[in-house]
SETILO-15632 format. One record per residue (C-alpha): x, y, z; residue in three letters; residue number from 1. Coordinates in nm, 3 decimals, always signed. Example, Ala and Ser with C-alpha at 12.3 -4.5 7.8 and 13.67 -1.06 7.14 Angstrom:
2
<px->+1.230 | py->-0.450 | pz->+0.780 | res->ALA | n->1>
<px->+1.367 | py->-0.106 | pz->+0.714 | res->SER | n->2>
***
This chain:
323
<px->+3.930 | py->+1.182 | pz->-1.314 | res->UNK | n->1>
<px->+4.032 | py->+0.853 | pz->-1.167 | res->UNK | n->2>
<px->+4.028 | py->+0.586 | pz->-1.309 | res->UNK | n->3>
<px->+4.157 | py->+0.182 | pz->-1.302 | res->UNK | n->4>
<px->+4.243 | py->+0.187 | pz->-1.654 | res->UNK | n->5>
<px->+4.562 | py->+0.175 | pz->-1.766 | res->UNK | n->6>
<px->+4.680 | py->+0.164 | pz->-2.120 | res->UNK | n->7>
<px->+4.733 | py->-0.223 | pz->-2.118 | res->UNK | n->8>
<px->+4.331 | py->-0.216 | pz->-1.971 | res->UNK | n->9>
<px->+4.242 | py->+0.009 | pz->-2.242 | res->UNK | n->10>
<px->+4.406 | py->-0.246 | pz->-2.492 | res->UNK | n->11>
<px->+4.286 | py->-0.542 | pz->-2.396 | res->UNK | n->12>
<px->+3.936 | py->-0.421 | pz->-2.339 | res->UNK | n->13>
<px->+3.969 | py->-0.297 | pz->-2.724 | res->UNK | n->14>
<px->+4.090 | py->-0.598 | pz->-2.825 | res->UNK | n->15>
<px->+3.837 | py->-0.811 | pz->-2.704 | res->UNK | n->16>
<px->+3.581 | py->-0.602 | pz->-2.855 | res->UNK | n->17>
<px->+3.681 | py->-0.579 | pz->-3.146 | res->UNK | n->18>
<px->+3.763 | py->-0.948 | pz->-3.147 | res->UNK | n->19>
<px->+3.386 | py->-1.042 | pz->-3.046 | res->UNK | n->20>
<px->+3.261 | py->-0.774 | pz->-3.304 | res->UNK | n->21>
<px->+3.476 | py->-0.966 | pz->-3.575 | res->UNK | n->22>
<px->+3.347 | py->-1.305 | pz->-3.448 | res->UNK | n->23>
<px->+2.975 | py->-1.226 | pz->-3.457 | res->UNK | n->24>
<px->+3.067 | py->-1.035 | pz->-3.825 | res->UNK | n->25>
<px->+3.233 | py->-1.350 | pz->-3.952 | res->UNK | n->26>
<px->+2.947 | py->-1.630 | pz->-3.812 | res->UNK | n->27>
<px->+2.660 | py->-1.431 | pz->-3.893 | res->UNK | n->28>
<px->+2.784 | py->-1.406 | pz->-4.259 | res->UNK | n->29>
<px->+2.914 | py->-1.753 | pz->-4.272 | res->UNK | n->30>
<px->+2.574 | py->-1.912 | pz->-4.159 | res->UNK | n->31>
<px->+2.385 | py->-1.680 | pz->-4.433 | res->UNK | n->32>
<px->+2.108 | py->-1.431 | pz->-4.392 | res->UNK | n->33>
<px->+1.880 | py->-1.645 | pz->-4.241 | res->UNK | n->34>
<px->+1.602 | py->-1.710 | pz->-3.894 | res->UNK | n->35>
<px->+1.810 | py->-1.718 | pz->-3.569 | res->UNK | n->36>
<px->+1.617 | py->-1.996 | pz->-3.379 | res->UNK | n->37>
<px->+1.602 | py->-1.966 | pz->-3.044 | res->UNK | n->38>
<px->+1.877 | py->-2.246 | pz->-2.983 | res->UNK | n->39>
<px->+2.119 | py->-2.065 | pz->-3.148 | res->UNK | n->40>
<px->+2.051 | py->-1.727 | pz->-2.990 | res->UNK | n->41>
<px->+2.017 | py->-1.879 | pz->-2.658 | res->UNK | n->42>
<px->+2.383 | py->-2.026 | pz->-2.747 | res->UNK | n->43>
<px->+2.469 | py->-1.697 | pz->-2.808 | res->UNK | n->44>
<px->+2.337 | py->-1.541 | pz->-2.551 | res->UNK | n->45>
<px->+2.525 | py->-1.748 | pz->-2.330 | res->UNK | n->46>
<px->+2.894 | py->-1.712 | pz->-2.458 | res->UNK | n->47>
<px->+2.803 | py->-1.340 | pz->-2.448 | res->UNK | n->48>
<px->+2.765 | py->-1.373 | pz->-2.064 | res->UNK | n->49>
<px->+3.047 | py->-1.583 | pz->-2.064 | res->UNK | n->50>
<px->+3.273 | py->-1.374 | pz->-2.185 | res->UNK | n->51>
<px->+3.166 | py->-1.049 | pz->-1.967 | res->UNK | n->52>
<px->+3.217 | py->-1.275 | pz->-1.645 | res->UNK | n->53>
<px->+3.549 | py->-1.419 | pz->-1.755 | res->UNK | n->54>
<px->+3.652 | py->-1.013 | pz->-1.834 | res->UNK | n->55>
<px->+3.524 | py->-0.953 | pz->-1.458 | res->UNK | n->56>
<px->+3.711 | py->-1.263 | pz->-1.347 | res->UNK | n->57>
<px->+4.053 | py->-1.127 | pz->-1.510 | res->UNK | n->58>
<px->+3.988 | py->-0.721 | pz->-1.395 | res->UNK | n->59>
<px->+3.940 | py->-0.880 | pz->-1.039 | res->UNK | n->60>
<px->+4.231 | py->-1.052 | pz->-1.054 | res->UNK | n->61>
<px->+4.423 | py->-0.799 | pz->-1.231 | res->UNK | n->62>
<px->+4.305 | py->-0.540 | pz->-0.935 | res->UNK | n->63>
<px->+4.368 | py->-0.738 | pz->-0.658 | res->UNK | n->64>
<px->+4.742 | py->-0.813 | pz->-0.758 | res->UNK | n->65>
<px->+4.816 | py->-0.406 | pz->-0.845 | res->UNK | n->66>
<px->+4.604 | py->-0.267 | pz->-0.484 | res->UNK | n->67>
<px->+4.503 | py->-0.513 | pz->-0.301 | res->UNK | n->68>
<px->+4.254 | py->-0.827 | pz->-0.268 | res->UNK | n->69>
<px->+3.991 | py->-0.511 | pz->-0.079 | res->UNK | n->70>
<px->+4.081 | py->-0.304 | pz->-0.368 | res->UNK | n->71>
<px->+4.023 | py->-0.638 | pz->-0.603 | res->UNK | n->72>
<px->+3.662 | py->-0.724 | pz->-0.473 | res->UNK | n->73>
<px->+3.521 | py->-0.361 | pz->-0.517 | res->UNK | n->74>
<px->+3.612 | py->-0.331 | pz->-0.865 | res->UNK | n->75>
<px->+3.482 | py->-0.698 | pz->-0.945 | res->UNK | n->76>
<px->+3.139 | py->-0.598 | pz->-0.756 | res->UNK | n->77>
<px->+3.149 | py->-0.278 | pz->-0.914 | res->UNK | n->78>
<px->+3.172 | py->-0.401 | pz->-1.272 | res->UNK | n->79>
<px->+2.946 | py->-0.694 | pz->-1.189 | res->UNK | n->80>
<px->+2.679 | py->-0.461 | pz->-1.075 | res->UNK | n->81>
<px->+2.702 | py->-0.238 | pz->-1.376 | res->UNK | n->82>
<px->+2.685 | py->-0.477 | pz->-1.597 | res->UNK | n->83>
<px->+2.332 | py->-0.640 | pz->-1.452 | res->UNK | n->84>
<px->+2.229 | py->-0.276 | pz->-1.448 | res->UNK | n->85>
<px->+2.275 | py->-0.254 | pz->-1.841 | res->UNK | n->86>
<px->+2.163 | py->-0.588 | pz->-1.912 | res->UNK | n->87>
<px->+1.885 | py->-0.520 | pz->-1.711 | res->UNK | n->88>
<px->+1.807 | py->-0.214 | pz->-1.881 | res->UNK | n->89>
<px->+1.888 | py->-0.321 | pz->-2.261 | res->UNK | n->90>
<px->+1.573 | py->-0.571 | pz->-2.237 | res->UNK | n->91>
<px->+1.356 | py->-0.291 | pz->-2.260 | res->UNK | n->92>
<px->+1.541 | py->-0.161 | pz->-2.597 | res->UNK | n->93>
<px->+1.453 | py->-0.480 | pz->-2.754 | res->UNK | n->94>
<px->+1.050 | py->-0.421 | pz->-2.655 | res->UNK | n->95>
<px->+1.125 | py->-0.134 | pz->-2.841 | res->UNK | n->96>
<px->+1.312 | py->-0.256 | pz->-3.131 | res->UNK | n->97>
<px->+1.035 | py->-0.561 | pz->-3.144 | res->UNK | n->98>
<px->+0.767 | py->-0.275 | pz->-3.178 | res->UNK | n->99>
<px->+0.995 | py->-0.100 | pz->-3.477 | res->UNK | n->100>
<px->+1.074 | py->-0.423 | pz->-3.643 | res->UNK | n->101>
<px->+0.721 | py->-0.515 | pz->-3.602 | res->UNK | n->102>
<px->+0.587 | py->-0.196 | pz->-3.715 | res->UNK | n->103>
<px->+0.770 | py->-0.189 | pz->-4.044 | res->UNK | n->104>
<px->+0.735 | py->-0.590 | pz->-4.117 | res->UNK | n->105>
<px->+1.112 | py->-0.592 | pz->-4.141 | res->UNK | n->106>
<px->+1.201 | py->-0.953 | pz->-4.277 | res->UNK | n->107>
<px->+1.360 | py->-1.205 | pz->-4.025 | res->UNK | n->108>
<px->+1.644 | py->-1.212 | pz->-4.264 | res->UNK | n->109>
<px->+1.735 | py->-0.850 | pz->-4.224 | res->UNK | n->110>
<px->+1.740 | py->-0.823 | pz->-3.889 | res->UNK | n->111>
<px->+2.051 | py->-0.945 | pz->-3.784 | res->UNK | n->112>
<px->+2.224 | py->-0.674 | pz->-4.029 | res->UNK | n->113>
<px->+1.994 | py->-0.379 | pz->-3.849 | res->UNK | n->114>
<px->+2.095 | py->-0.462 | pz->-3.475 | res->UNK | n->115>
<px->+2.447 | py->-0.520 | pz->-3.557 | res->UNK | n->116>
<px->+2.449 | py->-0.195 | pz->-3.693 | res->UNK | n->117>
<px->+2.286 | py->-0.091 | pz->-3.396 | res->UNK | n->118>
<px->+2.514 | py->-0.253 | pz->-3.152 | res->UNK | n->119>
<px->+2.816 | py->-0.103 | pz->-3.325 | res->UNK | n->120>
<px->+2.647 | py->+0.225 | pz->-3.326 | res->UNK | n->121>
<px->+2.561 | py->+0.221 | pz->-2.952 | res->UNK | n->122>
<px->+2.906 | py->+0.120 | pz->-2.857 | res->UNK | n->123>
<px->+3.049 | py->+0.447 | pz->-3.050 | res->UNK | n->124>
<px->+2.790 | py->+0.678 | pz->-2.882 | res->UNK | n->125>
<px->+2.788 | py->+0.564 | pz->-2.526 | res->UNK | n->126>
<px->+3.179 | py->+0.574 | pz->-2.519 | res->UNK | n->127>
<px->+3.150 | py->+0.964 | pz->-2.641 | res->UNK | n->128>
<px->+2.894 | py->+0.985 | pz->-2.314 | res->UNK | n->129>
<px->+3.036 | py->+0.815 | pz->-2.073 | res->UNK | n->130>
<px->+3.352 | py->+1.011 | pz->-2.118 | res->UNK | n->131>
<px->+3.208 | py->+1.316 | pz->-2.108 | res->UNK | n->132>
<px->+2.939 | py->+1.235 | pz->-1.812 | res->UNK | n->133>
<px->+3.300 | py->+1.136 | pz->-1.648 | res->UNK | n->134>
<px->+3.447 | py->+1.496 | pz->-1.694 | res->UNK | n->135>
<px->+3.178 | py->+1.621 | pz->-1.587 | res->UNK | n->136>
<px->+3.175 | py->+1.490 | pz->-1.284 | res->UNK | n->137>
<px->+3.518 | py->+1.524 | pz->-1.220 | res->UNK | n->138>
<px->+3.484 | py->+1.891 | pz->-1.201 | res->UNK | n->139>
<px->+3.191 | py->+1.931 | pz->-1.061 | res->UNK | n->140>
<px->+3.053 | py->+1.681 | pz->-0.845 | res->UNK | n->141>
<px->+2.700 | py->+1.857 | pz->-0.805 | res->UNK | n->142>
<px->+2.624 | py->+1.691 | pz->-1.137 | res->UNK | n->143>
<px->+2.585 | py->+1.334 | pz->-0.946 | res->UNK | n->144>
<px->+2.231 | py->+1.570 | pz->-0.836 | res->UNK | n->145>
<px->+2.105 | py->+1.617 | pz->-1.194 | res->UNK | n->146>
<px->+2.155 | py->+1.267 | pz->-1.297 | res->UNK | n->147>
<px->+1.989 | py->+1.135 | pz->-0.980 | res->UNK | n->148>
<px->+1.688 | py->+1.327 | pz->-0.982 | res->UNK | n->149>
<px->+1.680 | py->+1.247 | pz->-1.379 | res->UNK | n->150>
<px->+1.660 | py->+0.888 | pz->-1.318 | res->UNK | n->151>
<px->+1.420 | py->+0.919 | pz->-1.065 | res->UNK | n->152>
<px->+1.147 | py->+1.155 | pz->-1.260 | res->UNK | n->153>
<px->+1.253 | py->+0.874 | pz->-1.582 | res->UNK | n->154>
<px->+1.197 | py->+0.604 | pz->-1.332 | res->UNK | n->155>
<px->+0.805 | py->+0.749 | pz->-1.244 | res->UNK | n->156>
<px->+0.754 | py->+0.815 | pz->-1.547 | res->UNK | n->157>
<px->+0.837 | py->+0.469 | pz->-1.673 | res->UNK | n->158>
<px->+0.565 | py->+0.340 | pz->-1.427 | res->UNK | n->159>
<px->+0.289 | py->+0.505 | pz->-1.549 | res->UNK | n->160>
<px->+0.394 | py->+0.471 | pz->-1.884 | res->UNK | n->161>
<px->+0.373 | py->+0.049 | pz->-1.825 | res->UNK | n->162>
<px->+0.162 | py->-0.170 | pz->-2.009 | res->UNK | n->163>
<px->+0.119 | py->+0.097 | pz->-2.246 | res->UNK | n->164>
<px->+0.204 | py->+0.101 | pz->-2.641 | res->UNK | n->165>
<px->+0.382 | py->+0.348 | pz->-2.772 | res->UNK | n->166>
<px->+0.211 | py->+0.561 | pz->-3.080 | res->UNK | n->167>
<px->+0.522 | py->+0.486 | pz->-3.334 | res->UNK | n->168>
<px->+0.269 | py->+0.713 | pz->-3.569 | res->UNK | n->169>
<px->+0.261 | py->+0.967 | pz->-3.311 | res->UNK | n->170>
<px->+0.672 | py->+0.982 | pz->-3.335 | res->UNK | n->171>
<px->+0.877 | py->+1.332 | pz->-3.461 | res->UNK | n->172>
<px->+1.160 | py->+1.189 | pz->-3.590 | res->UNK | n->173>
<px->+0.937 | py->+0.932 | pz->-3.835 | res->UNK | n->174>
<px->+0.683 | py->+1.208 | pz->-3.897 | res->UNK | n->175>
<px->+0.984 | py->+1.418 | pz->-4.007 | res->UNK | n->176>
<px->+1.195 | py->+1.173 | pz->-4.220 | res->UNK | n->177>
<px->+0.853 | py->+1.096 | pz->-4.431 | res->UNK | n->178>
<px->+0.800 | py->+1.439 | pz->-4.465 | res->UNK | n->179>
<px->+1.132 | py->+1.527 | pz->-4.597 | res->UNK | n->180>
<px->+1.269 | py->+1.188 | pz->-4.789 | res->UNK | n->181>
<px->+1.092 | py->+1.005 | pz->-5.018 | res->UNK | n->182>
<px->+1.055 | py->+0.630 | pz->-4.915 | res->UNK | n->183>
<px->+0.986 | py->+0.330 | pz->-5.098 | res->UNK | n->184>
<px->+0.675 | py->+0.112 | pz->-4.987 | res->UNK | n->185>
<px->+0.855 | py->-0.196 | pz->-5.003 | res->UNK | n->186>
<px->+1.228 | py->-0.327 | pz->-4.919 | res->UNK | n->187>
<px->+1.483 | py->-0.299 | pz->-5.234 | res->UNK | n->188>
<px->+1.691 | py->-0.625 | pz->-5.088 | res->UNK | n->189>
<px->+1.968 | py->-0.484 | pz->-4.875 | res->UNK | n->190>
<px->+1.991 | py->-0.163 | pz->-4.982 | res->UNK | n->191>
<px->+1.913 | py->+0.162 | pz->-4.740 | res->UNK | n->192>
<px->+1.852 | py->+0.429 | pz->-5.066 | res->UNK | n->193>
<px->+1.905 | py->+0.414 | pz->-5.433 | res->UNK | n->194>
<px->+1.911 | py->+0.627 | pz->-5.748 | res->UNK | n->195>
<px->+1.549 | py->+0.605 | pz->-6.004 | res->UNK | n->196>
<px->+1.534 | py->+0.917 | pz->-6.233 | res->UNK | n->197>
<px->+1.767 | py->+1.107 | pz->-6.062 | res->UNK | n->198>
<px->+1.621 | py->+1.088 | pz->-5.761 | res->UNK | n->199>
<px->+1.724 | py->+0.986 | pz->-5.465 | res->UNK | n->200>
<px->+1.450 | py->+0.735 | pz->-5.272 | res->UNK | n->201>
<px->+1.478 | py->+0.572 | pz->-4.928 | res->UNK | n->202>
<px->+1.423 | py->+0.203 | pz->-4.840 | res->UNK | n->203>
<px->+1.206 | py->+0.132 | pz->-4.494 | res->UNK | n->204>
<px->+1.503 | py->-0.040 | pz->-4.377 | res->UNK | n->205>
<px->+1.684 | py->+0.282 | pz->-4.392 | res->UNK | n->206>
<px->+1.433 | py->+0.428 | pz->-4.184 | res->UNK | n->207>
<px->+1.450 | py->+0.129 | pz->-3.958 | res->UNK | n->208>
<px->+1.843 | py->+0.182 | pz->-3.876 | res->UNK | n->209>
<px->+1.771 | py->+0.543 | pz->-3.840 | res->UNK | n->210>
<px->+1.448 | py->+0.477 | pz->-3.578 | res->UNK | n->211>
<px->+1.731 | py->+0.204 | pz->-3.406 | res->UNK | n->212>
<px->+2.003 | py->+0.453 | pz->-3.398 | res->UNK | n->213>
<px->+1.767 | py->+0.741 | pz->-3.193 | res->UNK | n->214>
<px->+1.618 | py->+0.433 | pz->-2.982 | res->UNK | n->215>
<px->+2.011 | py->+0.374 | pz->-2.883 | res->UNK | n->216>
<px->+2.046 | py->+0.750 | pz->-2.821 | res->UNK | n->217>
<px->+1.723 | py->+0.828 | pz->-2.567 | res->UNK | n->218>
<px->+1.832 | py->+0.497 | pz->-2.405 | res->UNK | n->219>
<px->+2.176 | py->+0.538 | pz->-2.388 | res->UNK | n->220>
<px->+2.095 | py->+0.888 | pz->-2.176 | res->UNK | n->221>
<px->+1.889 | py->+0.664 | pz->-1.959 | res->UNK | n->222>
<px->+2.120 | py->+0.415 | pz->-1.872 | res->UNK | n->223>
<px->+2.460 | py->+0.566 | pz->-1.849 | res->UNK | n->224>
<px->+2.369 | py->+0.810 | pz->-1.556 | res->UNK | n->225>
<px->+2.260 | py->+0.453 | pz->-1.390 | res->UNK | n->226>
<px->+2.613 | py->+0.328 | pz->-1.409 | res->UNK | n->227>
<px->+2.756 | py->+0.639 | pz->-1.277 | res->UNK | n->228>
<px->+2.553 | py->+0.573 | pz->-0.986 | res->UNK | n->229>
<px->+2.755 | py->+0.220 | pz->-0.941 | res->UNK | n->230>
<px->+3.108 | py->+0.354 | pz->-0.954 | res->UNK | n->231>
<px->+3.250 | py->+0.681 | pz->-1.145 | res->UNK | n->232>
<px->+3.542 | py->+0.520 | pz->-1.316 | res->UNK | n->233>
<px->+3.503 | py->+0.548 | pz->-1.675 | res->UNK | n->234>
<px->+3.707 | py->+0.271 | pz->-1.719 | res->UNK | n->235>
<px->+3.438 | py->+0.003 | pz->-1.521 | res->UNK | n->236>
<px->+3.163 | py->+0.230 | pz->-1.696 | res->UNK | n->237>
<px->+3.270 | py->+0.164 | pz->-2.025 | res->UNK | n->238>
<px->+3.376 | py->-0.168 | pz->-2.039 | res->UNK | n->239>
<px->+3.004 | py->-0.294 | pz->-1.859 | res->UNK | n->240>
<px->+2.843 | py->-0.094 | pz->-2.046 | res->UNK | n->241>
<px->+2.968 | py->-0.243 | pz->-2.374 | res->UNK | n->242>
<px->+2.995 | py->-0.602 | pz->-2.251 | res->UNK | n->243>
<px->+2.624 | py->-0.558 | pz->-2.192 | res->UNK | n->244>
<px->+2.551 | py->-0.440 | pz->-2.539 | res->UNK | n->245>
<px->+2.749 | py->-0.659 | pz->-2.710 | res->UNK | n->246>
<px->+2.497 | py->-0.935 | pz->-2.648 | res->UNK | n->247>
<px->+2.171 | py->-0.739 | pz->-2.745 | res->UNK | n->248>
<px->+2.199 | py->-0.896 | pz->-3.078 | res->UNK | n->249>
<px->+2.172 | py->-1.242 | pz->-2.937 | res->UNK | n->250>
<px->+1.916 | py->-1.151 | pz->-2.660 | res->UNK | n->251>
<px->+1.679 | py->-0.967 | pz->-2.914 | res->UNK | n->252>
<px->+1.626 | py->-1.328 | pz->-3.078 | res->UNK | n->253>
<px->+1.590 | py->-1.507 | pz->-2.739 | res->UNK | n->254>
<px->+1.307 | py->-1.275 | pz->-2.607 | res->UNK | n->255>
<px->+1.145 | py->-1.193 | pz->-2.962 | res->UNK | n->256>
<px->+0.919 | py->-1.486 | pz->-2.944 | res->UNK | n->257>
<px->+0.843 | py->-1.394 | pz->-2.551 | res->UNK | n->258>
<px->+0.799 | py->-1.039 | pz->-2.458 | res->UNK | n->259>
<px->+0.499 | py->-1.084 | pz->-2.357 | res->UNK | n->260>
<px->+0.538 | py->-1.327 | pz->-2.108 | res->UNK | n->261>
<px->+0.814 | py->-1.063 | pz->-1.938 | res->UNK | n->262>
<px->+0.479 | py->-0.790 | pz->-1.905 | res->UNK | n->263>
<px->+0.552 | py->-0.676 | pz->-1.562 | res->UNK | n->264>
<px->+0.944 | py->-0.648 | pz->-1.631 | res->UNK | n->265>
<px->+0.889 | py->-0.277 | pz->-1.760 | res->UNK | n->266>
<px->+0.753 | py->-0.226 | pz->-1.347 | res->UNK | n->267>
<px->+1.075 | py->-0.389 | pz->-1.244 | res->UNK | n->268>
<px->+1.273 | py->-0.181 | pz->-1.464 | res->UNK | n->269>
<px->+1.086 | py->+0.185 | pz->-1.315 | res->UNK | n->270>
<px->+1.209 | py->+0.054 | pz->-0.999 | res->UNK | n->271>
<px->+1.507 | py->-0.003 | pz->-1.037 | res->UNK | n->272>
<px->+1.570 | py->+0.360 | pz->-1.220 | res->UNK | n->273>
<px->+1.397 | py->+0.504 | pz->-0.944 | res->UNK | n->274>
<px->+1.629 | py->+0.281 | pz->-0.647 | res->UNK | n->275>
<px->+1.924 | py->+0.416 | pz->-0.850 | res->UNK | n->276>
<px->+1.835 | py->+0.754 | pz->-0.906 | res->UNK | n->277>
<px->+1.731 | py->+0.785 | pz->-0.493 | res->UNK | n->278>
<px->+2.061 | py->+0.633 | pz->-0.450 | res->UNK | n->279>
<px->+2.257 | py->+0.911 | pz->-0.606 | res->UNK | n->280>
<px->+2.061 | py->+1.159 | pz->-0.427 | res->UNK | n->281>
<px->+2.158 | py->+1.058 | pz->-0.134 | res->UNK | n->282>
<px->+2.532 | py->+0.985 | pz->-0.193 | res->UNK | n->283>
<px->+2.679 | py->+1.257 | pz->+0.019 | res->UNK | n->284>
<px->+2.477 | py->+1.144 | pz->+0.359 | res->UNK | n->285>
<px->+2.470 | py->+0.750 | pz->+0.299 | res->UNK | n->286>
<px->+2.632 | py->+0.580 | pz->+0.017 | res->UNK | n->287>
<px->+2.496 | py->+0.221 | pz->-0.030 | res->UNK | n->288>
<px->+2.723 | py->-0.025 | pz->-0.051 | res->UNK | n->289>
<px->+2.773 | py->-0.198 | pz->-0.380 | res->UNK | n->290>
<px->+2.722 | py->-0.527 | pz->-0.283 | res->UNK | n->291>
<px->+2.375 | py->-0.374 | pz->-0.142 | res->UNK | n->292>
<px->+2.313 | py->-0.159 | pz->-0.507 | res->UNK | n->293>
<px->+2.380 | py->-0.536 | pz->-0.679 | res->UNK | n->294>
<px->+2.168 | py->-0.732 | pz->-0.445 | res->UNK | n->295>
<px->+1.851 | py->-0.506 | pz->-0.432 | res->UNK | n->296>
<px->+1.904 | py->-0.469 | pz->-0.828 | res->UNK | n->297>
<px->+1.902 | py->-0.850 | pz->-0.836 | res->UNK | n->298>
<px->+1.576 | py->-0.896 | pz->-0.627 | res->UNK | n->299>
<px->+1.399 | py->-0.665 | pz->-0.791 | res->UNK | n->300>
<px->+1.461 | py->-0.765 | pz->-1.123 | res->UNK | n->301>
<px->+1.408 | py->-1.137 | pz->-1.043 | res->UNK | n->302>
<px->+1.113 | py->-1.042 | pz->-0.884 | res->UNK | n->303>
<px->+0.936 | py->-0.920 | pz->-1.190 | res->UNK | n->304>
<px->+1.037 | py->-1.189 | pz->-1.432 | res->UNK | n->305>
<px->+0.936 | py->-1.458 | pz->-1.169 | res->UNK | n->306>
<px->+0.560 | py->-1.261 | pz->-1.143 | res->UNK | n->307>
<px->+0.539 | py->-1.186 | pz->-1.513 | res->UNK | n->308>
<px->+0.592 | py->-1.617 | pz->-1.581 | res->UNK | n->309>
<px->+0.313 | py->-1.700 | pz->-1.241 | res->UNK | n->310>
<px->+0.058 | py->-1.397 | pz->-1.356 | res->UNK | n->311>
<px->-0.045 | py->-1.404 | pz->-1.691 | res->UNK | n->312>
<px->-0.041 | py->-1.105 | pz->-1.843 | res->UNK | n->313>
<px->-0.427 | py->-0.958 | pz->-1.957 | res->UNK | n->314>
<px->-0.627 | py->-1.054 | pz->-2.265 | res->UNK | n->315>
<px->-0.536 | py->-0.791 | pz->-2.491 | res->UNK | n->316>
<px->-0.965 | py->-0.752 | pz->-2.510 | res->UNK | n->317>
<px->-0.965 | py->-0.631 | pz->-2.163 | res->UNK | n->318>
<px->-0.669 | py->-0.445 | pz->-2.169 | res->UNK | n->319>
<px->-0.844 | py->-0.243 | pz->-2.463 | res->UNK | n->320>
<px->-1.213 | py->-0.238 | pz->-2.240 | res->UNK | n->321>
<px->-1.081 | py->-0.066 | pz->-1.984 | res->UNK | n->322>
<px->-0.914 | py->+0.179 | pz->-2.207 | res->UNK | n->323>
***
């Protein structure tokens, strides 16, 4: 398994995280539970980017100097392409979260406390993946097949699935957890469960974090094969990967007040699962440059946000006729 990262990488990529993690931790508490306006997530959202491109900027550099400025540039693209990829991909975990939060009237106020939970979550679980994706691949290489033709079949199936809400009703794991806990109808302020006769009784926000944390899983098994796709190194992997979810937080409250207006960015999405998934199957007789994977990502993603803000999406009434 080869891979960029060196122990001084690995420690300054942890450091960083964790220093971000305690920064978000310290400002969110320090302004209060409270609305994020879009100002202030849009601020957020920005430094977030920020900080991903100036970690790109210093692993370029960092490259170049150790094996060369050709050496340099493919691990800059590489990183830069993975990260787009995961960006790309986390907007459609926050249609889903939007539908959760939405679906259990979770109060603006706790919000912030369920994706930052999330987030943290998500960064513990996709490093567990990504590692072992990367083993797997070291040993056998045939694996590069499975995850292709995954991405491709999750890529059609994304399609058709567009411009369609999912049944949250209609869901196993909620189904199961009301079956088997007992649940309060309202919120009991931050708590997730609590103690009344003896009996233990679970808060919807507990069943919130637990719908977030098996969103983050069925994603994370989407998007990770997509990376691998980009470049194998676990190191690059990981550290886009997590620069990408770091930021969900702040890009939830950006888009919250305008996922609809993105409607045709689920199409874009499809396609690019199904580019990258046709791109893995096809490693071993052309491999696409990365420049090429970043730019055709790029288009197609700009593509659909530029035709979901000059179409307007359909009156909810006629979406519902022609059903």
């Amino acid at each position: 398994m080869q891979t960029i990262g060196t122990p001084m990488l690995w420690a300054v990529f942890a450091l960083v995280v964790i220093g971000a993690l305690l920064a978000d931790l310290v400002l969110m508490r320090h302004g209060g539970p409270h609305k994020v306006t879009f100002k202030e997530a849009a601020w957020w959202s920005l430094g977030w980017v920020a900080l991903a491109l100036m970690f790109n900027a210093g692993l370029w550099w960092y490259a170049g100097q150790q094996y060369g400025a050709e050496t340099g540039h493919l691990i800059g693209m590489e990183f830069l392409t993975g990260y787009l990829v995961e960006k790309a991909l986390a907007v459609d975990n926050i249609f889903v979260f939007l539908m959760i939060f939405s679906y259990f009237a979770v109060p603006e106020v706790q919000r912030q406390k369920v994706l930052i939970i999330g987030i943290i979550g998500a960064i513990f679980l996709r490093a567990i993946l990504i590692f072992a994706g990367a083993l797997l691949l070291a040993k056998f290489h045939w694996v590069l097949y499975l995850f292709g033709a995954f991405l491709l079949l999750t890529g059609i199936k994304m399609m058709l699935a567009a411009g369609k809400e999912p049944d949250l009703e209609a869901n196993p794991a909620l189904r199961w957890m009301r079956g088997h806990l007992r649940v309060t109808d309202g919120y009991h302020g931050n708590d997730l469960s609590f103690l009344r006769d003896g009996k233990r009784w679970y808060t919807p926000l507990f069943m919130v974090i637990m719908m977030i944390a098996i969103t983050d899983v069925i994603f994370a098994v989407d998007s990770i094969p997509a990376i691998f796709a980009i470049t194998e190194d676990p190191f690059i992997v990981l550290t886009s990967n997590v620069f990408a979810v770091l930021g969900l937080r702040a890009m939830f409250f950006l888009l919250q007040g305008m996922a609809s207006r993105f409607h045709l960015l689920p199409y874009g999405l499809a396609l690019v699962l199904m580019f990258i998934g046709g791109k893995m199957l096809v490693v071993d007789v052309y491999k696409i440059p990365v420049l090429w994977a970043l730019l055709v990502v790029a288009l197609i993603i700009g593509t659909a946000v530029v035709l979901s803000l000059l179409l307007p999406p359909p009156a909810k009434g006629a979406k519902d006729a022609d059903a």
